[in-house]
C-alpha positions as CSV (number, residue, x, y, z in Angstrom):
1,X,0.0,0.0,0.0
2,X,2.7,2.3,0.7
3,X,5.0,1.3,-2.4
4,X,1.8,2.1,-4.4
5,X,1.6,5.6,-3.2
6,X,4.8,6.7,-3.3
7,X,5.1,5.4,-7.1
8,X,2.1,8.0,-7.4
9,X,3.1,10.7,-5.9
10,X,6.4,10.8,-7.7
11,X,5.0,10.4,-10.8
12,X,3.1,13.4,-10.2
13,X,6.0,15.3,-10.5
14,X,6.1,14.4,-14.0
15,X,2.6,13.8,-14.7
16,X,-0.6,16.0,-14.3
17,X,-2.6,14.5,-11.4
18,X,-5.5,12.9,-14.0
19,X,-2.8,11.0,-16.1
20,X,-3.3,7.2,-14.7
21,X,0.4,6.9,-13.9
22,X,-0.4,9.0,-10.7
23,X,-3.9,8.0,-9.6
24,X,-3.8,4.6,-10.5
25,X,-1.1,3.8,-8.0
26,X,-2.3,6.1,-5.1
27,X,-5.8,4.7,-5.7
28,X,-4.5,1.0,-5.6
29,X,-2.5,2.1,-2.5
30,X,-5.7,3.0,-0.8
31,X,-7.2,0.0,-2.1
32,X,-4.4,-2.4,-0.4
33,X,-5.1,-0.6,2.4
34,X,-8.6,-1.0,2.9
35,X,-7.9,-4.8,2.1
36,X,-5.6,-5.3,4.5
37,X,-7.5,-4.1,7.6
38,X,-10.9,-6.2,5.7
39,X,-9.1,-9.4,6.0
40,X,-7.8,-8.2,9.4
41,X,-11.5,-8.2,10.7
42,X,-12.5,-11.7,9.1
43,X,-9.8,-13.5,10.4
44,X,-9.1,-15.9,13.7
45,X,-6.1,-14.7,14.3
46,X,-5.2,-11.3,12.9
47,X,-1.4,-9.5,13.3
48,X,-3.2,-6.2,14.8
49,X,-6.3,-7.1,17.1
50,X,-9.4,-5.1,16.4
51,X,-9.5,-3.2,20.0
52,X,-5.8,-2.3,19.7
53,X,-6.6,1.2,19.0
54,X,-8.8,1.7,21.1
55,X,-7.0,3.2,23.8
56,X,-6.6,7.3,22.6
57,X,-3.1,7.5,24.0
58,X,-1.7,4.7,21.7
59,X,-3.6,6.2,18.9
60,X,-2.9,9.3,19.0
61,X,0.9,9.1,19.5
62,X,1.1,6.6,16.4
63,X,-0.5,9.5,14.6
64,X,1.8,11.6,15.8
65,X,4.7,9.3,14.9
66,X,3.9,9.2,11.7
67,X,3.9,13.2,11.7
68,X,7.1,13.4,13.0
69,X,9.1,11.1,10.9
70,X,7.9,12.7,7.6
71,X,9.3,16.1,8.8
72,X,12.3,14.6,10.5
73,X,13.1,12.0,7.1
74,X,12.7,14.7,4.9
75,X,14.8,17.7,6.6
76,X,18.2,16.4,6.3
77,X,17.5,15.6,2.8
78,X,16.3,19.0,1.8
79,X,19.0,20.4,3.4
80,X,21.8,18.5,2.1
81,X,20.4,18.9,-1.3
82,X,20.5,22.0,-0.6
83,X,24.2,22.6,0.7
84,X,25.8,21.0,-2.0
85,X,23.6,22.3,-4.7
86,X,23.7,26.0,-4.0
87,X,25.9,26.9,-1.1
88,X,28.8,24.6,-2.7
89,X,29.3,22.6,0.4
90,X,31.6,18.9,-0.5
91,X,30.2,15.9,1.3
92,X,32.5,16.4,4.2
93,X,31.4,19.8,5.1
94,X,27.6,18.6,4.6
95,X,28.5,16.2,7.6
96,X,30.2,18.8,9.5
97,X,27.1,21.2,9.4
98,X,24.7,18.4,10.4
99,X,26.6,17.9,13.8
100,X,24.5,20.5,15.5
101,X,21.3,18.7,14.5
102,X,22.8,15.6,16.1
103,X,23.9,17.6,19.5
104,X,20.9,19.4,20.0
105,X,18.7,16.0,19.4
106,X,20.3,14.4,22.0
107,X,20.2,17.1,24.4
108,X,16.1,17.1,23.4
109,X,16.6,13.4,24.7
110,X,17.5,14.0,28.1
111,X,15.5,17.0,28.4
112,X,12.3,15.3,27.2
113,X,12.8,12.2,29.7
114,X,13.4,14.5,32.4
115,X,10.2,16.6,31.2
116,X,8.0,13.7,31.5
117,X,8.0,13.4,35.2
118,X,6.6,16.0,35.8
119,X,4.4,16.8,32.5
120,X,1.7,14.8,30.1
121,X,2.4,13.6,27.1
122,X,0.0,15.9,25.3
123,X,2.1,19.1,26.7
124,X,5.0,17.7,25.4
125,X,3.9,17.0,22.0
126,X,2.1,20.4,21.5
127,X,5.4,22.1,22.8
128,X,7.7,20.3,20.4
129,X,5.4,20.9,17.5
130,X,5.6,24.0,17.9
131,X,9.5,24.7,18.4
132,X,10.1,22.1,15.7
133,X,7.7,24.1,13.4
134,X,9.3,27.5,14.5
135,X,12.7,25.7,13.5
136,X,11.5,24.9,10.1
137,X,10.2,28.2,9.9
138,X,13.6,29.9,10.4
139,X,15.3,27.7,8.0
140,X,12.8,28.3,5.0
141,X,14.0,31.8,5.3
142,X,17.6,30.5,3.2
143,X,18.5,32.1,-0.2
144,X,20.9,31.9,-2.6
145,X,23.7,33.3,-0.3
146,X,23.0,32.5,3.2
147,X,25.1,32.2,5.3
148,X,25.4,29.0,8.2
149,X,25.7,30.5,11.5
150,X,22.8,33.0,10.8
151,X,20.4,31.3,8.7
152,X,21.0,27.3,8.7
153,X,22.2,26.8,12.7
154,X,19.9,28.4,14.7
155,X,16.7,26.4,12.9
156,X,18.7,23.5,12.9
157,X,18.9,23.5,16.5
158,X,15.4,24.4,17.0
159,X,14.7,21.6,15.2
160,X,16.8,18.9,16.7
161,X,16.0,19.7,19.9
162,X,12.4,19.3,19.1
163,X,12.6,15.8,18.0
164,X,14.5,15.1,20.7
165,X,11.9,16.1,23.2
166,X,9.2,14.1,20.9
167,X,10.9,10.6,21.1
168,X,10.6,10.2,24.6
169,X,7.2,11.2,24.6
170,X,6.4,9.3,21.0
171,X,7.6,6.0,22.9
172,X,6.0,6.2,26.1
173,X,2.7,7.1,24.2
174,X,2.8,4.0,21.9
175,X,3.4,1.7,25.0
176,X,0.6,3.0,26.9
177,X,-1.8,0.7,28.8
178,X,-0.2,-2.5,27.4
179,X,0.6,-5.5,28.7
180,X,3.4,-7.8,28.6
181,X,1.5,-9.8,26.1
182,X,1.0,-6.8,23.4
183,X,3.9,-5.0,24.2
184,X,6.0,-5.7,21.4
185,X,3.3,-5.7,18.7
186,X,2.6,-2.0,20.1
187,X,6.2,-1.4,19.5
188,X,6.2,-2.7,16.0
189,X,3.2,-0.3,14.6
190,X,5.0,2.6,16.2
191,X,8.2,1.4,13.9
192,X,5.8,0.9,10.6
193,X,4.2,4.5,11.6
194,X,7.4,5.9,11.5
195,X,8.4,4.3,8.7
196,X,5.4,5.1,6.6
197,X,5.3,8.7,7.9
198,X,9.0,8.8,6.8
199,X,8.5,7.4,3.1
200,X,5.4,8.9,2.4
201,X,6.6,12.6,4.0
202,X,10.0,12.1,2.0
203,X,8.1,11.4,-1.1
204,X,5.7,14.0,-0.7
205,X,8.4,16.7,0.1
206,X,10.8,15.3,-2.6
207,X,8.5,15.5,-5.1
208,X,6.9,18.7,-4.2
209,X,10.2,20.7,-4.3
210,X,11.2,19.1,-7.7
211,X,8.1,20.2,-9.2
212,X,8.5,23.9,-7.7
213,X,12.0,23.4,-9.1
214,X,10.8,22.4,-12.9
215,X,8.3,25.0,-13.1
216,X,11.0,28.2,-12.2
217,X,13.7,26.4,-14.4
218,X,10.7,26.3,-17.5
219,X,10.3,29.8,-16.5
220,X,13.7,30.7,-17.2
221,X,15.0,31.2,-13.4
222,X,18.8,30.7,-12.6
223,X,19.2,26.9,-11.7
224,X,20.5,28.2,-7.8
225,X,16.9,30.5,-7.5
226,X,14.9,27.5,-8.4
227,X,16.7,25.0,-6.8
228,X,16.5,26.8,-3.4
229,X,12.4,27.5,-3.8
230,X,11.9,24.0,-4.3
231,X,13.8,23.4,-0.9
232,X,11.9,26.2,0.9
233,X,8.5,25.2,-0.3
234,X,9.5,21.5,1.3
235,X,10.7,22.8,4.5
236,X,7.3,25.3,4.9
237,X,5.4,22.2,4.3
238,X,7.2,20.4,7.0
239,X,6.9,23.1,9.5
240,X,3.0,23.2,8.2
241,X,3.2,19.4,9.2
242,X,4.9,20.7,12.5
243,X,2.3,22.7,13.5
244,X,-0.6,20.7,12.9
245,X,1.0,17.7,14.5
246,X,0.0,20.2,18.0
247,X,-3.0,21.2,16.8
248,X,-3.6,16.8,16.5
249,X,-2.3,16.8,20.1
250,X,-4.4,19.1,20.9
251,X,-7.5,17.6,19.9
252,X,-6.9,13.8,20.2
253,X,-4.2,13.1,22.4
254,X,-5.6,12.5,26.0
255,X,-3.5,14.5,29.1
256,X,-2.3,12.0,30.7
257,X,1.5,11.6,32.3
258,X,3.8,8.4,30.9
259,X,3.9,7.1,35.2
260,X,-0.1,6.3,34.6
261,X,0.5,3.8,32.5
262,X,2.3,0.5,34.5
263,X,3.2,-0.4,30.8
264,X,5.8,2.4,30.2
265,X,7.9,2.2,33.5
266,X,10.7,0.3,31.5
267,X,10.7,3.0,28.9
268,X,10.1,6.2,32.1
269,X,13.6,7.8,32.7
């Protein structure tokens, strides 16, 4: 299902959205989809039991998974793209200017363990969509000539501490209320939400600022200007994601703290 919507909405790039080479695969995507969670309901013994998601807290923070990983997939790759392509940066200085992101992610680690103590999980997750939106935010603000310590770093940092808050939180959310007994399979849809919210968000982005890219280079901009508002486009869309990944908090996710559920106290700092 996945594969089949990715292959459509890369061909869009090429494609106008009514040529079958895009909605045939997105529609037969769907279609898997809706298969898969048929057969689910018919059978004796099916992968992912039917009151699984029931519980809010578990649903909500799969949701949110999948939110996350599309931005955080997709952000490195804009932004090497975008390094090399326009600001002329080789491989190794591309690795260099990514160590911030690394640094400040982990510090978002033990901050967001330490946060949970004392805070829900639906504070957490509105306050780290937010920074990591305000992150993407400042980095959409790059040109053709900008400069790393005052346009690249500070979002960057933003941004990686964000994520780091939200794993902490993203893990304890997809554990709560299980048992010993469901524990693992909870484990394993948070890892296939964060992988599909990572393909289909890389995808989505990808394809996006391509298009963006095309249509400037068609209309005779410089290769550097249209390059660089393909990669702003992607990384608005990703703070766009960002931001209504709090307002899904918001709405759906339940405020309650990780130490209510007896499930998470292996995962608790």
């Amino acid at each position: 299902a996945i594969g089949f919507t990715i292959m459509g909405v890369l061909e869009a790039v090429h494609s106008p959205v009514t040529s079958p080479g895009v909605w045939v695969p997105i529609v037969a995507g769907i279609a898997s989809g809706a298969a898969f969670v048929v057969a689910e309901r018919h059978v004796r013994a099916p992968l992912i039991p039917q009151g699984f998601f029931a519980e809010p807290v578990r649903r909500a923070s799969n949701v949110l998974a999948a939110f996350g990983m599309a931005v955080f997939t997709s952000y490195p790759f804009t932004m090497t793209l975008y390094a090399q392509n326009v600001l002329g940066y080789t491989p190794l200085d591309v690795g260099l200017m990514m160590l911030p992101l690394v640094g400040s992610l982990g510090l978002g680690l033990l901050i967001g363990a330490r946060v949970l103590r004392t805070r829900t999980l639906k504070e957490v997750a509105m306050v780290t969509g937010l920074v990591s939106g305000a992150g993407l935010l400042w980095t959409s603000l790059i040109q053709t000539d900008s400069t790393y310590f005052a346009d690249i770093l500070p979002g960057m940092a933003l941004f990686g501490l964000a994520i780091g808050l939200a794993m902490p939180m993203l893990t304890n959310g997809s554990l709560y209320g299980t048992t010993p007994g469901n524990s693992s399979l909870a484990s394993a849809i948070q890892t296939a939400a964060q992988q599909a919210g990572g393909a289909i968000g890389l995808a989505v982005l990808a394809a996006t600022a391509t298009a963006v890219t095309v249509r400037l280079l068609d209309g005779g901009t410089s290769v550097p200007a249209a390059a660089t508002a393909g990669y702003v486009v992607a990384l608005r869309i990703g703070a766009g994601l960002s931001l209504a990944s709090t307002l899904v908090a918001a709405l759906i996710l339940p405020a309650v703290r990780a130490s209510d559920s007896d499930a998470t106290a292996g995962v608790q700092p």
